[in-house]
Gaussian input, Z-matrix of N, CA and C with variables (Angstrom, degrees):
# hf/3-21g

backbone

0 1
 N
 C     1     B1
 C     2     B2     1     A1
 N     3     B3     2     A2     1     D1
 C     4     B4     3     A3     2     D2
 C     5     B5     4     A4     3     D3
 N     6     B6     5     A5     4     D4
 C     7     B7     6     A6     5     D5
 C     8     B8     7     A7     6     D6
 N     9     B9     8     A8     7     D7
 C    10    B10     9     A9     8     D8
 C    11    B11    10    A10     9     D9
 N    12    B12    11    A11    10    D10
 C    13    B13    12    A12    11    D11
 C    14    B14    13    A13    12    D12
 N    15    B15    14    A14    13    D13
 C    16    B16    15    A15    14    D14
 C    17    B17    16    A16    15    D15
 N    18    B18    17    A17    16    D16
 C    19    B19    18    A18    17    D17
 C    20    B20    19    A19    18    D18
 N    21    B21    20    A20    19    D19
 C    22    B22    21    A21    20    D20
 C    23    B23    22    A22    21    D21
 N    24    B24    23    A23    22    D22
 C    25    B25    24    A24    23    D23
 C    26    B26    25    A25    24    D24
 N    27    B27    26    A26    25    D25
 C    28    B28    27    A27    26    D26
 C    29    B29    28    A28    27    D27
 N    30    B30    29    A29    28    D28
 C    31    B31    30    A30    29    D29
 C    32    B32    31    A31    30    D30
 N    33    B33    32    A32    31    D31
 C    34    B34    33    A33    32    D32
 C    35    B35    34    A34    33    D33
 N    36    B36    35    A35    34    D34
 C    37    B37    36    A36    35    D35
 C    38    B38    37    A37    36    D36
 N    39    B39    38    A38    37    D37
 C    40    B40    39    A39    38    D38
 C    41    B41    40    A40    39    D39
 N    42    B42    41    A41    40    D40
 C    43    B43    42    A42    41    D41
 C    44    B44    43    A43    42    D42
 N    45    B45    44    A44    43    D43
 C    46    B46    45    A45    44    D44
 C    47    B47    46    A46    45    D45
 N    48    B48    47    A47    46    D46
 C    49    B49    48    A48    47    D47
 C    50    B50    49    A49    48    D48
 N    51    B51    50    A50    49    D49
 C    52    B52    51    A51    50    D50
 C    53    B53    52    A52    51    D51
 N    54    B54    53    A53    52    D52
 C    55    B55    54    A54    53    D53
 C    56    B56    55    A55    54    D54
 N    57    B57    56    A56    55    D55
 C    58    B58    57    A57    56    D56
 C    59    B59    58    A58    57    D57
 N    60    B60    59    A59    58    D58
 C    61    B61    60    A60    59    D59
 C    62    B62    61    A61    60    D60
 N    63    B63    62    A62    61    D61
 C    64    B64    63    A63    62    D62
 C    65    B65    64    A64    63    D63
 N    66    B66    65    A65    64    D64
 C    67    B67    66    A66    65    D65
 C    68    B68    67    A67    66    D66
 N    69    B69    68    A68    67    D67
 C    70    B70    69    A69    68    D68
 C    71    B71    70    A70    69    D69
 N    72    B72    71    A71    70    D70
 C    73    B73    72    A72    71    D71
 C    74    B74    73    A73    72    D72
 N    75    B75    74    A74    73    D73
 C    76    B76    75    A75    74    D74
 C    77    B77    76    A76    75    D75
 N    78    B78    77    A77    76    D76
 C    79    B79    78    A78    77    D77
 C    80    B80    79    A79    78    D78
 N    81    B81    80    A80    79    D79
 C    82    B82    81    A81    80    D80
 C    83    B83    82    A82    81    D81
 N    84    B84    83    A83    82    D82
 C    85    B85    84    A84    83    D83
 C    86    B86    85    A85    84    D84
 N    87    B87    86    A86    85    D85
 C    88    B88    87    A87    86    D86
 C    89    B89    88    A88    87    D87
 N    90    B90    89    A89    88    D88
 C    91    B91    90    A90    89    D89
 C    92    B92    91    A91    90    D90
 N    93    B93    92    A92    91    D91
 C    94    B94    93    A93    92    D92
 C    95    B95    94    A94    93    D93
 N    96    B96    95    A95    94    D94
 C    97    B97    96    A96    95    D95
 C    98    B98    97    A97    96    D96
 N    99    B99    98    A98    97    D97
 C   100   B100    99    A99    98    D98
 C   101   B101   100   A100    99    D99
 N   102   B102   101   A101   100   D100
 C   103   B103   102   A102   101   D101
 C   104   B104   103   A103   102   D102
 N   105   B105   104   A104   103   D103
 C   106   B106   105   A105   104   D104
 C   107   B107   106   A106   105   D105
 N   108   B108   107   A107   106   D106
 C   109   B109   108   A108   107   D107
 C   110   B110   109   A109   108   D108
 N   111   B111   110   A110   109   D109
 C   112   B112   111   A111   110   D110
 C   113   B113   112   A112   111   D111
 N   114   B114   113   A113   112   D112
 C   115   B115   114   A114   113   D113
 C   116   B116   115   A115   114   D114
 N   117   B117   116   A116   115   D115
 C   118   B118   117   A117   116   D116
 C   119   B119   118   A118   117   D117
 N   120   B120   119   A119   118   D118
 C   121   B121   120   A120   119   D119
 C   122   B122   121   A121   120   D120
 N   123   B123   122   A122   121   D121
 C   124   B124   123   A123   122   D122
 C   125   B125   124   A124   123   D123
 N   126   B126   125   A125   124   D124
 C   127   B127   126   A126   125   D125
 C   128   B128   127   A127   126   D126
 N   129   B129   128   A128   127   D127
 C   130   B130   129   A129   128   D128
 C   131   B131   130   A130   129   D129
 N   132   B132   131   A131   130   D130
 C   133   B133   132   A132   131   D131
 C   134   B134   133   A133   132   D132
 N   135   B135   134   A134   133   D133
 C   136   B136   135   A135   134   D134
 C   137   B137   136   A136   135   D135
 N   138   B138   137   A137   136   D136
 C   139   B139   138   A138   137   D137
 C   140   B140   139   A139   138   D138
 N   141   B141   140   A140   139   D139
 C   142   B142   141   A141   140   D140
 C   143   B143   142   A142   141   D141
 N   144   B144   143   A143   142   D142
 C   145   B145   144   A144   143   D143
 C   146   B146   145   A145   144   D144
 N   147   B147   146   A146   145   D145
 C   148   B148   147   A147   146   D146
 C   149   B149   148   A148   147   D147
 N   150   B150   149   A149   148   D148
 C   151   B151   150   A150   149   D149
 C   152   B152   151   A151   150   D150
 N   153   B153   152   A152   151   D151
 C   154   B154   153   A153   152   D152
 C   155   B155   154   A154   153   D153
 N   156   B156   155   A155   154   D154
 C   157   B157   156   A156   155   D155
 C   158   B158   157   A157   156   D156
 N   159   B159   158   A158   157   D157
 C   160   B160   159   A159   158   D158
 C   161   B161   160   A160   159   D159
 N   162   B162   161   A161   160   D160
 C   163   B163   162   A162   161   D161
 C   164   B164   163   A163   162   D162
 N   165   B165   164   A164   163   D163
 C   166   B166   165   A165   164   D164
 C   167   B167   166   A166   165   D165
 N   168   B168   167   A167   166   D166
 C   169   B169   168   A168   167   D167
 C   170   B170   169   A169   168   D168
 N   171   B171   170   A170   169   D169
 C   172   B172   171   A171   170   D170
 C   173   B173   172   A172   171   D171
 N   174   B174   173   A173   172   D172
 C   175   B175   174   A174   173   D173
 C   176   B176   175   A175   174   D174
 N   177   B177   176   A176   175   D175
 C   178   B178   177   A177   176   D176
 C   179   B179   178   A178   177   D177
 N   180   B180   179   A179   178   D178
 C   181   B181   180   A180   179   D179
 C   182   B182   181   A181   180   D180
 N   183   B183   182   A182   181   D181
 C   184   B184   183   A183   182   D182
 C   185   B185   184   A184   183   D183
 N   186   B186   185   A185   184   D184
 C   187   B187   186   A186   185   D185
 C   188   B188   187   A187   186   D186
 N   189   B189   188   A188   187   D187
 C   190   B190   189   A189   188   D188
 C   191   B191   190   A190   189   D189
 N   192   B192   191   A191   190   D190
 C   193   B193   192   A192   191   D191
 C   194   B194   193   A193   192   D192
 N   195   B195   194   A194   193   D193
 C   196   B196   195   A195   194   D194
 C   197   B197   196   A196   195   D195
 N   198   B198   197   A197   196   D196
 C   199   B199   198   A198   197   D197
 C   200   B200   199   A199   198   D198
 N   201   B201   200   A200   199   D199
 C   202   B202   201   A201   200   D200
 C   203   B203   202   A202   201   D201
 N   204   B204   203   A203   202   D202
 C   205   B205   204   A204   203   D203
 C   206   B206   205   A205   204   D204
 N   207   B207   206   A206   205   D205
 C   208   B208   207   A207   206   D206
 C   209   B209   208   A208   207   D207
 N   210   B210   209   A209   208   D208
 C   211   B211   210   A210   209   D209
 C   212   B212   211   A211   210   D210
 N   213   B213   212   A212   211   D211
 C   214   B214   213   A213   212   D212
 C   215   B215   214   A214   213   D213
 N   216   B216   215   A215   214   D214
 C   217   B217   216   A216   215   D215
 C   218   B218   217   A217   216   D216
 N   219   B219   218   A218   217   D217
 C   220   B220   219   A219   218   D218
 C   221   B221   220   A220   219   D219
 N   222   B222   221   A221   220   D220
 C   223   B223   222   A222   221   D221
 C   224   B224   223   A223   222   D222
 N   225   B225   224   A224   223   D223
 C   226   B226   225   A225   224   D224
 C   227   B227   226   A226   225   D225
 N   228   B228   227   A227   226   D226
 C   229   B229   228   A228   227   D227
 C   230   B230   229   A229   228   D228
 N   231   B231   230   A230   229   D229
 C   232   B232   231   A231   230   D230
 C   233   B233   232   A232   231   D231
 N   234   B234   233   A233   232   D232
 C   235   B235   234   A234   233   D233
 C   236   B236   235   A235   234   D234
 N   237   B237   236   A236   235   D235
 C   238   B238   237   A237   236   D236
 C   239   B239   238   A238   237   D237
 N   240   B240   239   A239   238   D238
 C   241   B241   240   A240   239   D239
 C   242   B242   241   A241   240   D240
 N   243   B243   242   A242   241   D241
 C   244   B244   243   A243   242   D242
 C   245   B245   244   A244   243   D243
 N   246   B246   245   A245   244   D244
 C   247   B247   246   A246   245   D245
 C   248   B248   247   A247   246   D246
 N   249   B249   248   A248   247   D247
 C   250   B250   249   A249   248   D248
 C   251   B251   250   A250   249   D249
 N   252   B252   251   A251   250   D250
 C   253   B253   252   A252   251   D251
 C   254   B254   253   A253   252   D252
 N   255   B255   254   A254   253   D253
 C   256   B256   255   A255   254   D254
 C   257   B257   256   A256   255   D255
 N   258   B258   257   A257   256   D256
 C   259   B259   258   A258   257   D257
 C   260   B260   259   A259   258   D258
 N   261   B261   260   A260   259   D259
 C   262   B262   261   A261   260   D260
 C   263   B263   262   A262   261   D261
 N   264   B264   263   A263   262   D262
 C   265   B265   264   A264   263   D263
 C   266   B266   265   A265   264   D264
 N   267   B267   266   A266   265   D265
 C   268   B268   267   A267   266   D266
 C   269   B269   268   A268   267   D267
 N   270   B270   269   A269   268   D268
 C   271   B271   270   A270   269   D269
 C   272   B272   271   A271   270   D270
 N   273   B273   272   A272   271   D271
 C   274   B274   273   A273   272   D272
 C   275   B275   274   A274   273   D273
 N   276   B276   275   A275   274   D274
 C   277   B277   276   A276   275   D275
 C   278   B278   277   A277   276   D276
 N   279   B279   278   A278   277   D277
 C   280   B280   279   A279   278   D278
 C   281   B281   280   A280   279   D279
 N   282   B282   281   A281   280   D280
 C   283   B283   282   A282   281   D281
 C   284   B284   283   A283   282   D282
 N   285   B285   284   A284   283   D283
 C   286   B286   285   A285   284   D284
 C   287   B287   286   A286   285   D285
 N   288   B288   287   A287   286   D286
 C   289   B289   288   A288   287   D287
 C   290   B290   289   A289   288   D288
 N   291   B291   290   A290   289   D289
 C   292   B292   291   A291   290   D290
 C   293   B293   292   A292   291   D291
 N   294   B294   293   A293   292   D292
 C   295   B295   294   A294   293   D293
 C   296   B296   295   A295   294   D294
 N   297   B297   296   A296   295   D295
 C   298   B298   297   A297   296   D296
 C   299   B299   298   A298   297   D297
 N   300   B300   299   A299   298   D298
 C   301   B301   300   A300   299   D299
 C   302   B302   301   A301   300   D300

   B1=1.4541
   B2=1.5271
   B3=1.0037
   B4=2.0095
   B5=1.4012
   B6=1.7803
   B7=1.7563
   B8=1.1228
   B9=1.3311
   B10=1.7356
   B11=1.2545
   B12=0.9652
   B13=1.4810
   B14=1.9738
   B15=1.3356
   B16=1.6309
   B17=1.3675
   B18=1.1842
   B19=1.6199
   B20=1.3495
   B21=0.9394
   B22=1.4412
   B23=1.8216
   B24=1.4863
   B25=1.3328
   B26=1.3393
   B27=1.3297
   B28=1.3733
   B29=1.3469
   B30=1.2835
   B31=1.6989
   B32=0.8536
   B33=1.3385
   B34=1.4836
   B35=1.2865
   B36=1.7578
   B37=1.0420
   B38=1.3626
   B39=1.0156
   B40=1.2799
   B41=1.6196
   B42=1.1172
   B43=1.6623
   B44=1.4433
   B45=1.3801
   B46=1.2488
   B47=1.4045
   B48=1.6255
   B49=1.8606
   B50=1.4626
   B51=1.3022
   B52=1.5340
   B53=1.4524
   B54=1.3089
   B55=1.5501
   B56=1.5315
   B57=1.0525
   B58=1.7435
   B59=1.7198
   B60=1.1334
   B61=1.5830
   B62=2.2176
   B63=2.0764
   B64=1.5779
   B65=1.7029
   B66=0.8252
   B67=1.5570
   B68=1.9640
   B69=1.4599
   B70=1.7619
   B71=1.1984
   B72=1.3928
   B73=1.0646
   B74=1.9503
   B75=1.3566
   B76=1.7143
   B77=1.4512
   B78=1.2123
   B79=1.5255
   B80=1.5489
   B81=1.5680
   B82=1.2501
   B83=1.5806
   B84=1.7914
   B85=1.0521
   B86=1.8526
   B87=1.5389
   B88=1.2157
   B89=1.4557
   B90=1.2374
   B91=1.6963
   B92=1.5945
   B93=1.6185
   B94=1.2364
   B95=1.5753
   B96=1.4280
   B97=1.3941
   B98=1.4653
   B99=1.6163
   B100=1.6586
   B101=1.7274
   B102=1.5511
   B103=1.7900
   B104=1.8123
   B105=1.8441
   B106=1.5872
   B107=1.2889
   B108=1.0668
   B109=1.6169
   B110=1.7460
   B111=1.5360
   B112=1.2379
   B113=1.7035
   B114=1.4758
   B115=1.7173
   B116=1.3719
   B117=1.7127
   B118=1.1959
   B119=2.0506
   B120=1.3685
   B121=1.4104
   B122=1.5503
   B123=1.2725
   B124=1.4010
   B125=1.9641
   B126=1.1738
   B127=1.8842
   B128=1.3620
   B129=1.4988
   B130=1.3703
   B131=1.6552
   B132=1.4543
   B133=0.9381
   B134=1.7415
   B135=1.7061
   B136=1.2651
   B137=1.7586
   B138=1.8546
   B139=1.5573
   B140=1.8273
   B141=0.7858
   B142=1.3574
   B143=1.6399
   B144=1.7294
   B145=1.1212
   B146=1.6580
   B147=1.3790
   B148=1.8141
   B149=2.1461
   B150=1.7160
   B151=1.5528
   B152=1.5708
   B153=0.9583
   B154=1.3376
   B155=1.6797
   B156=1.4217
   B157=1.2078
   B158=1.7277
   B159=1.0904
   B160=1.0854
   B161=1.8104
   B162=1.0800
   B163=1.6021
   B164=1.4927
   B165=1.1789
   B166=1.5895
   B167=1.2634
   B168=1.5035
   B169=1.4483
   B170=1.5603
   B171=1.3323
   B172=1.5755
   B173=1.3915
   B174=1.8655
   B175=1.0540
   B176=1.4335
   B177=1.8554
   B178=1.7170
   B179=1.9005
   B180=1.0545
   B181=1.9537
   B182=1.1093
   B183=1.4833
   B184=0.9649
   B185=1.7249
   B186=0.9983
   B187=1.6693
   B188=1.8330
   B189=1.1934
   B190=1.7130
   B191=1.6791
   B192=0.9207
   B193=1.6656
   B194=1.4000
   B195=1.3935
   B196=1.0827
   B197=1.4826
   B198=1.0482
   B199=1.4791
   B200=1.9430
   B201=1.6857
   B202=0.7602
   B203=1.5460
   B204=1.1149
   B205=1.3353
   B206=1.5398
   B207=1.2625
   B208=1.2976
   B209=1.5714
   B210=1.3011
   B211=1.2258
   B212=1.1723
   B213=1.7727
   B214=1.0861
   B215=1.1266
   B216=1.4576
   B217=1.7595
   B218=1.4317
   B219=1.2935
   B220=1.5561
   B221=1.1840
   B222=1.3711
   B223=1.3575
   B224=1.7975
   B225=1.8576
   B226=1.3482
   B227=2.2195
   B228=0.8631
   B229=1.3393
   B230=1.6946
   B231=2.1933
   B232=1.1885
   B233=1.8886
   B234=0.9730
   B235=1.0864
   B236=2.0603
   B237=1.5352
   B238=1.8793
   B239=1.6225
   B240=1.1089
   B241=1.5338
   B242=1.0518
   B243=1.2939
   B244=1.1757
   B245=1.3783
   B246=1.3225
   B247=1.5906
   B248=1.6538
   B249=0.7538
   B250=1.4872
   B251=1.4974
   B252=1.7550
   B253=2.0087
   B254=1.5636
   B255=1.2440
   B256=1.8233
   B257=1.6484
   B258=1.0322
   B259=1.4678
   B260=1.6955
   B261=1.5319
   B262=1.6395
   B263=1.6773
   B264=0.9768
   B265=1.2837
   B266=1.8238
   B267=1.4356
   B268=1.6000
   B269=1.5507
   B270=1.6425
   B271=1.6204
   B272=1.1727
   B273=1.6941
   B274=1.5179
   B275=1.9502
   B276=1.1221
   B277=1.6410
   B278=1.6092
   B279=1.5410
   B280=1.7144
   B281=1.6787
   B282=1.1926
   B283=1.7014
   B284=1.8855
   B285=1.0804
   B286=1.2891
   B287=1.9342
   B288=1.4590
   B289=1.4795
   B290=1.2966
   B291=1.8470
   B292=1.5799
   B293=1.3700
   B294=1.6231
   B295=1.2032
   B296=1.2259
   B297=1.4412
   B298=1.3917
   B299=1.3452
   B300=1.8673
   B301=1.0571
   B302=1.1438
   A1=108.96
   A2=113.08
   A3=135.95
   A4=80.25
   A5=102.92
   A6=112.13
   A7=111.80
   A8=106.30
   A9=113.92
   A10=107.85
   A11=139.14
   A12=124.71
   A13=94.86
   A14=105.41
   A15=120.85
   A16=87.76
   A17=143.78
   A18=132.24
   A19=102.19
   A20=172.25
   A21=147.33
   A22=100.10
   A23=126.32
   A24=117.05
   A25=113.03
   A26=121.14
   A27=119.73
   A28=116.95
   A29=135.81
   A30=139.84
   A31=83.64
   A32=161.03
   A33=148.51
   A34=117.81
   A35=123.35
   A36=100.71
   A37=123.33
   A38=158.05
   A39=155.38
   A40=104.70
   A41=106.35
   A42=106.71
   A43=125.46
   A44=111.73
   A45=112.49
   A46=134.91
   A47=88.62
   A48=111.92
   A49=104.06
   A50=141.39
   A51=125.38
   A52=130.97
   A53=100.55
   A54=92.37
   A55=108.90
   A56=130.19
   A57=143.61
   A58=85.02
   A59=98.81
   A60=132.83
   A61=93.80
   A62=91.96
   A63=100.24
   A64=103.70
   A65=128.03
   A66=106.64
   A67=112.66
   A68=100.51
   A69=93.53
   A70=119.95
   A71=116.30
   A72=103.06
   A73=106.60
   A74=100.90
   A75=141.60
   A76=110.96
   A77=119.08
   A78=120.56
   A79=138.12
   A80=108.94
   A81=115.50
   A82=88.33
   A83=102.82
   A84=129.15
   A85=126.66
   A86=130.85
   A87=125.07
   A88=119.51
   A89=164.68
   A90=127.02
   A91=100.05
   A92=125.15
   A93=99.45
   A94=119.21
   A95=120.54
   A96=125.35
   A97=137.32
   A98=90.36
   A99=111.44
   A100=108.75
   A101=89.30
   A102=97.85
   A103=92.77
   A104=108.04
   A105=87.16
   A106=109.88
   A107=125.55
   A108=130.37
   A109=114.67
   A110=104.00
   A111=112.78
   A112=148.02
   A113=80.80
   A114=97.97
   A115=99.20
   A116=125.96
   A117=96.69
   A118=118.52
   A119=95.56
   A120=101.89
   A121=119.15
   A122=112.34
   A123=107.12
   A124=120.14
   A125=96.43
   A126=84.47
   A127=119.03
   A128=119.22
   A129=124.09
   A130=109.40
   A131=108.20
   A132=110.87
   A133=117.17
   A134=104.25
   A135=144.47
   A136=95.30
   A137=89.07
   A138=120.00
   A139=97.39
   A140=125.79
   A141=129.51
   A142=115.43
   A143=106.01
   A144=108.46
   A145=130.47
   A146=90.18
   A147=123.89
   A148=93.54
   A149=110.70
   A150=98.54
   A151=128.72
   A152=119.21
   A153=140.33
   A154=117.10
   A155=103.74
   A156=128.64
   A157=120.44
   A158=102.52
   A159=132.50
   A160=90.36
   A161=120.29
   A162=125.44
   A163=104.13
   A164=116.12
   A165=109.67
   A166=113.38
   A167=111.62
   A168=128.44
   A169=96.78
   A170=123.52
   A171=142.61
   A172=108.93
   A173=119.29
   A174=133.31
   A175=123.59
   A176=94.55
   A177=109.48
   A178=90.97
   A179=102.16
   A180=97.90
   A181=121.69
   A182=131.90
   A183=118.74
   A184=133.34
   A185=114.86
   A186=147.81
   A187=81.51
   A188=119.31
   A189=114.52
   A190=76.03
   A191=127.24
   A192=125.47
   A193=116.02
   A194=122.43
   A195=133.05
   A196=116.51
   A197=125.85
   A198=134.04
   A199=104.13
   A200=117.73
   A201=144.46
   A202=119.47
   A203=120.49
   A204=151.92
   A205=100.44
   A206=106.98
   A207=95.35
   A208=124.83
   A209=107.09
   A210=111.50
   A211=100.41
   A212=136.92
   A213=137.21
   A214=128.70
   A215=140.60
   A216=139.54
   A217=95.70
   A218=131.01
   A219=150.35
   A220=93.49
   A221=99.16
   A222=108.58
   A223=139.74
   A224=93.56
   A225=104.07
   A226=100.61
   A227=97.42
   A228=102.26
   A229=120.48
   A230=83.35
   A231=117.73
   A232=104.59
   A233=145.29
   A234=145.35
   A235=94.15
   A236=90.66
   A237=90.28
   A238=81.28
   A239=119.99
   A240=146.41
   A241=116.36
   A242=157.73
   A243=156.69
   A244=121.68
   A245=115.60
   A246=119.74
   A247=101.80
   A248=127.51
   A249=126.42
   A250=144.45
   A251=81.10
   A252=113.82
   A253=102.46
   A254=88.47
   A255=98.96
   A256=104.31
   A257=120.66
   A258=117.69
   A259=107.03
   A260=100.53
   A261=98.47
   A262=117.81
   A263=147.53
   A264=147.67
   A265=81.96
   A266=111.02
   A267=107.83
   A268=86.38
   A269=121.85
   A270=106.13
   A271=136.88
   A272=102.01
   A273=110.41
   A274=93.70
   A275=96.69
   A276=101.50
   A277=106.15
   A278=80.44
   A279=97.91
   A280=118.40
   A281=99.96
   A282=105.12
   A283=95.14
   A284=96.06
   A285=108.59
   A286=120.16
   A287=79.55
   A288=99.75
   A289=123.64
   A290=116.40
   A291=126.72
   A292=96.02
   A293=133.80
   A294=129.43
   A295=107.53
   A296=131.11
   A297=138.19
   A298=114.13
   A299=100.89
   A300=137.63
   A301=147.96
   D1=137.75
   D2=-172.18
   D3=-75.18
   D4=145.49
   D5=150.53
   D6=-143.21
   D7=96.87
   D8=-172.03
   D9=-55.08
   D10=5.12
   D11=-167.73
   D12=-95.41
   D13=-44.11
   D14=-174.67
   D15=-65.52
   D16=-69.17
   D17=174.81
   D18=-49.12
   D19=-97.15
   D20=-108.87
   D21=-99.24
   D22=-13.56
   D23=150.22
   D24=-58.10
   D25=-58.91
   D26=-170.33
   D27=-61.58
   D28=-24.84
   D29=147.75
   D30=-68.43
   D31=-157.19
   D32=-92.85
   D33=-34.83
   D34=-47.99
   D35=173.90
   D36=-81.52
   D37=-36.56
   D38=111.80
   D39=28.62
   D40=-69.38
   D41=-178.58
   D42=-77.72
   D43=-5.97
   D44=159.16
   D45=-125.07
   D46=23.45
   D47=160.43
   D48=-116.56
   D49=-3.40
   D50=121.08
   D51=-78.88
   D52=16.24
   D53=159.95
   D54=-132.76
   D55=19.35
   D56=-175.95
   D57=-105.38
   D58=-83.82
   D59=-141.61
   D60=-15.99
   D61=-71.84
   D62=174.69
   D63=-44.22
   D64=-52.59
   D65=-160.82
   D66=-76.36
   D67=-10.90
   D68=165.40
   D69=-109.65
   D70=19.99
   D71=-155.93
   D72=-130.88
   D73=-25.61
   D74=170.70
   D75=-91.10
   D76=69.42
   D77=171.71
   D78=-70.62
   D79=-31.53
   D80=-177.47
   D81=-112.54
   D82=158.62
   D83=177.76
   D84=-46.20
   D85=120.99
   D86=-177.78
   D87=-42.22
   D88=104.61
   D89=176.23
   D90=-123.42
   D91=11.31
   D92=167.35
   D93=-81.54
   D94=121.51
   D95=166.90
   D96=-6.45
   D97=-54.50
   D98=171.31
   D99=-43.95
   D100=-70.90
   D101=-149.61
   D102=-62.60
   D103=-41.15
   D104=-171.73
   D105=-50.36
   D106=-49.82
   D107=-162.02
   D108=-54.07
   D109=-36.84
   D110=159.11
   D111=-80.72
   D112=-3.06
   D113=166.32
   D114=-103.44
   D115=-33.61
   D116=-165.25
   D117=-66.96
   D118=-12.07
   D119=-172.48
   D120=-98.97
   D121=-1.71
   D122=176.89
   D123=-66.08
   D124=-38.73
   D125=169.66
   D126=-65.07
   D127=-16.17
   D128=-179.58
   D129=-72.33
   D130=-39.08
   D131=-161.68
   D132=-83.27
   D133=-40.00
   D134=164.00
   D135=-13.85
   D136=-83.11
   D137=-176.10
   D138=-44.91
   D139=-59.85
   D140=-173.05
   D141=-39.67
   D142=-61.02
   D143=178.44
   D144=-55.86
   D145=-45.91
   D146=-178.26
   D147=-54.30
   D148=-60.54
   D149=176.68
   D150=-87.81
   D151=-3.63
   D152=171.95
   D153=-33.96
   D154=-75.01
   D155=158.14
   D156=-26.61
   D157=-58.13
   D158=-143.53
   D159=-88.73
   D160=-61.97
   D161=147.32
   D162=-7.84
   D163=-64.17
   D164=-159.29
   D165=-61.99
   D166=-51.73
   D167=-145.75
   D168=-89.85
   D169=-46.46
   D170=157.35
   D171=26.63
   D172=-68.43
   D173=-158.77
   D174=-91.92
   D175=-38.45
   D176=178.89
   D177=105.02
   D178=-19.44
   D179=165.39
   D180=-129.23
   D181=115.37
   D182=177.93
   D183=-50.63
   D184=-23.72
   D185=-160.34
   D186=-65.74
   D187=-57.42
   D188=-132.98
   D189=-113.62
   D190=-10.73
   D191=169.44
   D192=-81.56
   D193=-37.49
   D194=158.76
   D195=-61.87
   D196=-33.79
   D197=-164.16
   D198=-84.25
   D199=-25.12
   D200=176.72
   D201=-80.45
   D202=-23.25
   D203=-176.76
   D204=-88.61
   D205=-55.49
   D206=-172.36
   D207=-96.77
   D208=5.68
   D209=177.37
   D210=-83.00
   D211=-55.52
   D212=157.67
   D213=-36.63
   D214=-44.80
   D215=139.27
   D216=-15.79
   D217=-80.55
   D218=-151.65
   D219=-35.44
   D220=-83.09
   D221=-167.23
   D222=-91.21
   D223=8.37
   D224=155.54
   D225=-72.43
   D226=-18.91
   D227=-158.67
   D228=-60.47
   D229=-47.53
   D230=173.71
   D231=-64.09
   D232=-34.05
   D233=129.97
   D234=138.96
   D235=61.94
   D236=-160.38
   D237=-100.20
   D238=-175.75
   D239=-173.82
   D240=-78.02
   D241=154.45
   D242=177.27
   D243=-77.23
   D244=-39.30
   D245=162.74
   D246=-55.36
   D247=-37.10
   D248=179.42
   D249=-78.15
   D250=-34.63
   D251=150.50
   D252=-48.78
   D253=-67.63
   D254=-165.64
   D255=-53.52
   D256=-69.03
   D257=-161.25
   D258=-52.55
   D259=-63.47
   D260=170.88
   D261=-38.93
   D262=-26.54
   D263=-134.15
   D264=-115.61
   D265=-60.99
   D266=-153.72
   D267=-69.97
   D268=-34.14
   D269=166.04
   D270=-21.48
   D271=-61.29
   D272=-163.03
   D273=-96.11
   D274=24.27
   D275=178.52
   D276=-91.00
   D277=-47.20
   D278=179.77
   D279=-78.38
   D280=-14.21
   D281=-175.83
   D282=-80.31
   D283=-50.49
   D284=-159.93
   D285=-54.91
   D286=-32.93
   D287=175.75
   D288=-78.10
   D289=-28.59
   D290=164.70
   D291=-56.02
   D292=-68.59
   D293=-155.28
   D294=-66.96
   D295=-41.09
   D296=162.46
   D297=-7.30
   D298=-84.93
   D299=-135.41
   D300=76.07

């Protein structure tokens, strides 16, 4: 017999002995170049992978998901706001899909 309760302790601890462990265990300051550069980008990248996916399938077409994708590229690019990313993007999501069909 399963006892969810013993599984969701055991993810907890698990998840908060990768997130303890570096901070007791790493005392003096990082300064090689490499690793900062590579920690500083892992949530960037994280987030990326995790919505990425999810981009494609989103719409049920790839065509107008893609088209959505890149309007948001565009104009994350252009360096506009995110309320503004977003709306423009599900725009040409929705445009894209009238002409679609």
């Amino acid at each position: 017999m399963h006892n969810i309760h013993i599984y969701i302790l055991i993810m907890a601890i698990v998840t908060y002995l990768i997130r303890a462990l570096p901070l007791t265990l790493i005392h003096k300051e990082i300064n090689n170049q490499f690793i900062k550069s590579f920690l500083y980008y892992i949530p960037y990248v994280t987030l990326a992978a995790m919505v990425f996916p999810a981009i494609l399938y989103c719409t049920g077409n790839t065509v107008t998901a893609i088209v959505g994708f890149i309007t948001a590229l565009f104009l994350s690019y252009k360096e506009q706001s995110l309320t503004i990313v977003a709306l423009c993007a599900c725009i040409s999501v929705y445009l894209a899909e009238l002409v679609i069909g």
